[in-house]
C-alpha positions in Angstrom: -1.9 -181.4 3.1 -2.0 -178.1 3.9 -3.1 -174.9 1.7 -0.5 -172.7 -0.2 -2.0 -169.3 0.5 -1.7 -167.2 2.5 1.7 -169.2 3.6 5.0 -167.7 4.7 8.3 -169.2 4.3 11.3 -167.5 6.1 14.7 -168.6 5.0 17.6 -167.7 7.7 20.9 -167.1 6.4 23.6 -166.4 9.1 27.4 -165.1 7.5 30.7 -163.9 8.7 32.5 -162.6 6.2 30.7 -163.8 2.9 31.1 -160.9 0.7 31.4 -162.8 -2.4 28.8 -165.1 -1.9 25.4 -163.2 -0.6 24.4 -162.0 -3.2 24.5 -165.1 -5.3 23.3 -167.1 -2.8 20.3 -163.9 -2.1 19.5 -164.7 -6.1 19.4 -168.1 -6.0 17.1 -168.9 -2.7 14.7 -166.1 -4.5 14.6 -167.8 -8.1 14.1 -171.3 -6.1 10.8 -169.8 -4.5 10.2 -167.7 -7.5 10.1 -171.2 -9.6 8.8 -173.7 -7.6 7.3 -172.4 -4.4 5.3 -169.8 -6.4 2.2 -169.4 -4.2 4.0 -168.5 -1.1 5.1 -165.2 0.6 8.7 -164.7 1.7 11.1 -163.6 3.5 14.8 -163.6 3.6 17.0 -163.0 6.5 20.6 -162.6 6.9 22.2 -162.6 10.8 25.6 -161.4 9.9 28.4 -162.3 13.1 30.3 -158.9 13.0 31.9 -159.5 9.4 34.9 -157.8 8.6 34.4 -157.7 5.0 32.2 -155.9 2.9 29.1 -158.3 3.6 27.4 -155.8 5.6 27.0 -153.2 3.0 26.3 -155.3 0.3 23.3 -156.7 2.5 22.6 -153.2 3.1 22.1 -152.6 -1.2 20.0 -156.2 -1.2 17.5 -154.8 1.7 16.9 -151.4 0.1 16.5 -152.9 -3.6 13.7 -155.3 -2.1 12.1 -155.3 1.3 11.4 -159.1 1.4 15.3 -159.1 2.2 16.0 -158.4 6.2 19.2 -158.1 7.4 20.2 -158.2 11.5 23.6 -157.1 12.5 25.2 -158.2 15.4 27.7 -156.3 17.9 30.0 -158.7 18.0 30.7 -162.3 16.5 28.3 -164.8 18.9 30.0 -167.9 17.5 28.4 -170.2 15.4 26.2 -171.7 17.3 24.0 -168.4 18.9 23.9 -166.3 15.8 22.0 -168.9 13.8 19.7 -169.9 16.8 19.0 -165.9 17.2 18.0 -166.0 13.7 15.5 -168.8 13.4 13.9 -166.9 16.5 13.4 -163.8 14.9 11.5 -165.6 11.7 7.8 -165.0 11.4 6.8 -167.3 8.9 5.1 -170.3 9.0 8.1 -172.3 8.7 11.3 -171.3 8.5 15.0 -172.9 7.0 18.1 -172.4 7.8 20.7 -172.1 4.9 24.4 -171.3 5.2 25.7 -168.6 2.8 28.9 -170.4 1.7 26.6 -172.9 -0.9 27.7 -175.9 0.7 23.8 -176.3 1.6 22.1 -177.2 -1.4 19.1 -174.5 -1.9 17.8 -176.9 -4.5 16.6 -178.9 -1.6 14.6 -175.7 -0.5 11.5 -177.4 -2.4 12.1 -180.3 -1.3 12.0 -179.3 2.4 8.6 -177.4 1.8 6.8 -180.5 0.0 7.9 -182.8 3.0 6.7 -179.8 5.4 3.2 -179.8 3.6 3.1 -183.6 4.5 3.0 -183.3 8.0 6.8 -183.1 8.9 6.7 -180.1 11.8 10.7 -180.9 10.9 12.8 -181.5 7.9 16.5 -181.5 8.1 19.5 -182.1 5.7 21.9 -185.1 6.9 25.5 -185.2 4.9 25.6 -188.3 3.2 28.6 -187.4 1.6 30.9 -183.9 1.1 33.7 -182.6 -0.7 35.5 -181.2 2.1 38.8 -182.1 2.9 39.7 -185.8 4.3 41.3 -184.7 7.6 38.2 -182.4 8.4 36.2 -184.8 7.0 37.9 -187.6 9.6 37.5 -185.0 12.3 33.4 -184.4 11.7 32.8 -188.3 11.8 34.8 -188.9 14.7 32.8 -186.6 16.7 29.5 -187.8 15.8 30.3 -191.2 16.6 32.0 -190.6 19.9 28.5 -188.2 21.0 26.2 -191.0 19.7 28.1 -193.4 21.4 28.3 -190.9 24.7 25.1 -188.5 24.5 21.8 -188.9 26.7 20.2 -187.9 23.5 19.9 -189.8 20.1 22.2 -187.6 18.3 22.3 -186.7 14.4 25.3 -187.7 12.4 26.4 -185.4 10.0 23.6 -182.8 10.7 24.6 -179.0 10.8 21.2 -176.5 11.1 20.3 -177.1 7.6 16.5 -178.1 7.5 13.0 -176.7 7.3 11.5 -176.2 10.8 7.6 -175.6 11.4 6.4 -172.3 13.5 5.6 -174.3 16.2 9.2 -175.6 17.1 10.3 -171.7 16.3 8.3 -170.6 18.9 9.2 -173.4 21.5 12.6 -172.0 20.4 12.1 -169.1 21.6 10.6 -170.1 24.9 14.2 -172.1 25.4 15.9 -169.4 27.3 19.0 -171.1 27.2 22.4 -168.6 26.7 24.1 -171.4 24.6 21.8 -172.7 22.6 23.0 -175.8 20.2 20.5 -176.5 18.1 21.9 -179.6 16.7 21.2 -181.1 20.2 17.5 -179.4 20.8 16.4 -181.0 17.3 17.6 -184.7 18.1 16.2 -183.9 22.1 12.9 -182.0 21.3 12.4 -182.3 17.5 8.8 -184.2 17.3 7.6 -185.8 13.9 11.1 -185.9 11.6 12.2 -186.2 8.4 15.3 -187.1 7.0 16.4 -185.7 3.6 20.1 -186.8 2.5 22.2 -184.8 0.4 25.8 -184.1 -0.5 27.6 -181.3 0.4 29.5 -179.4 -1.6 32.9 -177.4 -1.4 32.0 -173.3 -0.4 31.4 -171.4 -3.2 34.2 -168.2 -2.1 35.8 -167.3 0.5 37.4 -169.4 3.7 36.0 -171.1 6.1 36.2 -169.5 9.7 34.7 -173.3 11.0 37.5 -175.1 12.0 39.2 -177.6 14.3 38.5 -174.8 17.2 35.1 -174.7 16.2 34.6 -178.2 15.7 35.9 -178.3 19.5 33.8 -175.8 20.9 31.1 -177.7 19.4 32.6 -181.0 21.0 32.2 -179.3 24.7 28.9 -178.0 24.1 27.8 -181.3 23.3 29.8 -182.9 26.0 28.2 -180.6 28.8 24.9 -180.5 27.7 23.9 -183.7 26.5 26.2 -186.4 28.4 26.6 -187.9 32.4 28.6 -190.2 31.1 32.3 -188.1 31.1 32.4 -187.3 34.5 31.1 -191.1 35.3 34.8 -191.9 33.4 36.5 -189.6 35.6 34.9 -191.3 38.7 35.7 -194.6 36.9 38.8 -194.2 36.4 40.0 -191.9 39.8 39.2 -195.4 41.1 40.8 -197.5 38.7 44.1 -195.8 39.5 43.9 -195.2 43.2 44.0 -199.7 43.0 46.4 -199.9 40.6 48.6 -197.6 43.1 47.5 -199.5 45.9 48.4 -202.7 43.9 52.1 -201.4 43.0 52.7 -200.0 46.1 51.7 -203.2 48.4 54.0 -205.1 45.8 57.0 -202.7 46.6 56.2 -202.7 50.4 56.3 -206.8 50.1 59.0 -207.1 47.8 61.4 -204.7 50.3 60.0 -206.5 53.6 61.0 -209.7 52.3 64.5 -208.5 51.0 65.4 -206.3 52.3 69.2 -205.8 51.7 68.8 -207.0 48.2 65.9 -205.0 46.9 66.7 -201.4 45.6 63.2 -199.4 44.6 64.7 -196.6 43.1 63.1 -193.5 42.2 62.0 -194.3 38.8 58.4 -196.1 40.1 57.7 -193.3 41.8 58.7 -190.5 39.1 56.4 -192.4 36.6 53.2 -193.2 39.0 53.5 -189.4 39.7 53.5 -188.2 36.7 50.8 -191.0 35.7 48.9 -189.6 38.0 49.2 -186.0 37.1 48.2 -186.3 33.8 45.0 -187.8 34.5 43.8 -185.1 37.3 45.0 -182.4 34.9 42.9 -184.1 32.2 39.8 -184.4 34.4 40.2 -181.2 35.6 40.5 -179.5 32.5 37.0 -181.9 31.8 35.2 -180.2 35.0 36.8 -177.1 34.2 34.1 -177.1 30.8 31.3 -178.3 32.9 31.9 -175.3 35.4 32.3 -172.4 32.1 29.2 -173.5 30.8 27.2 -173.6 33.9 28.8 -170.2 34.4 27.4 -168.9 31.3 24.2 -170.5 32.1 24.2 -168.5 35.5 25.1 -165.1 34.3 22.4 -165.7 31.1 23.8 -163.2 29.2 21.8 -162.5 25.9 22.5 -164.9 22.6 23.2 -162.3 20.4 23.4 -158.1 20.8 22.0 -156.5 17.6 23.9 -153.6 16.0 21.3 -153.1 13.5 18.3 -155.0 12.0 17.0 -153.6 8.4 13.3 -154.4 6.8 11.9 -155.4 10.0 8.2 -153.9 10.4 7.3 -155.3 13.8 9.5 -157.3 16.3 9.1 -161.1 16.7 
């Protein structure tokens, strides 16, 4: 058990477009360290994606009204997956959380997380046991994380998101990563060390819309794919074989079939119209497939930064 003094806890927000929801959300992480965590320092920071609302100056009137409040602004929107990485990076506390800032991640749990922390878990992350969201999305999220468990090199996290509690010491082996696309969801289940678990259900967003959606969710999907899995270009050898003999196979049929009638036996065109297209369709498939492997070894290659900062408020000393 470790001592409560002298301990800092950073909580990492990141938000696109959450005007209506920072400063509740700012109020409420504050009162749960305020009431329960009361022997700790703090810090909270929000990494907002290039909103177009009003979130930035709003953030702007939290920071100036108390300096435990840091804000970063980015040039542009990063994506879902770099902005949050960028901001557990820049945390300098002895632990740090992620939160998202539409309240569909419990901050009562923010206690919760710290006590299991204090135990001896250098990780302590948030898995959806259930959620409000909507059916088809709903379908879409488990479908996902069943095909990558079933697929990934890795022992990958169903219904995990960012949300958790992780200790300095995987923060700085973050930042040691220097990866250009990091997904996080894929460095905890790959790297994540002593683990723990803590179930919860997720509720509906408290404003706003959600900009996460089935493009998202895909993007997500190819991430995965190409960094985690050998096993979809081991399909696309697989079945490049499977249908160069199954063309063999037809083909030896017709060539038999006219050799031994010859004046009776019409082939037509219609075979050969439907192997070709057949055949189409899966090269276009696989090569849209390689053609992901290739972008994200391209991004790799050029290692552009995660995340350009606009702007980063309350910050005394870089990380």
């Amino acid at each position: 058990m470790m001592n409560d003094k002298n301990l800092k806890l950073s909580v990492v927000v990141p938000c696109f477009n959450e005007e209506n929801n920072v400063v509740p959300l700012s109020e409420a992480i504050i009162e749960q360290i305020t009431n329960n965590l009361s022997g700790y320092d703090y810090e909270l920071i929000f990494i907002d994606n290039y909103s177009e609302d009003s979130t930035r100056s709003k953030l702007e009137k939290l920071c100036s009204e108390n300096p435990k409040i840091k804000a970063i602004f980015n040039v542009r929107n990063f994506g879902p997956f770099n902005s949050p990485f960028y901001g557990l990076c820049q945390a300098s506390g002895d632990c740090a959380m992620l939160v998202c800032a539409d309240f569909q991640d419990p901050v009562e749990l923010i206690p919760k997380f710290v006590q299991e922390w204090k135990e001896g878990n250098k990780i302590v992350i948030g898995i959806k046991k259930q959620s409000e969201e909507g059916k088809f999305m709903r379908l879409l999220r488990t479908t996902y994380y069943k095909i990558m468990k079933r697929i990934s090199n890795i022992e990958y996290i169903e219904h995990f998101t960012g949300f958790g509690l992780y200790d300095k010491s995987f923060i700085s082996f973050l930042r040691q990563l220097n990866d250009p696309s990091p997904f996080l969801r894929g460095i905890v289940a790959e790297f994540g060390e002593k683990r723990k678990e803590i179930f919860y259900k997720q509720k509906k967003r408290k404003s706003g819309k959600s900009s996460y959606n089935f493009f998202a969710l895909y993007d997500a999907l190819m991430l995965s794919v190409t960094s985690y899995t050998k096993v979809t270009m081991r399909i696309a050898t697989i079945c490049g074989g499977v249908v160069a003999l199954i063309d063999a196979m037809i083909g030896g049929y017709y060539l038999i079939r006219k050799l031994t009638d010859w004046d009776n036996f019409s082939i037509g065109i219609a075979p050969l119209v439907v192997g070709f297209f057949f055949l189409f369709a899966v090269i276009l498939i696989f090569m849209g497939l390689i053609g992901e492997y290739i972008l994200a070894l391209n991004t790799r290659i050029i290692n552009r930064p995660i995340v350009v900062e606009e702007k980063r408020i309350n910050f005394e000393r870089e990380i």
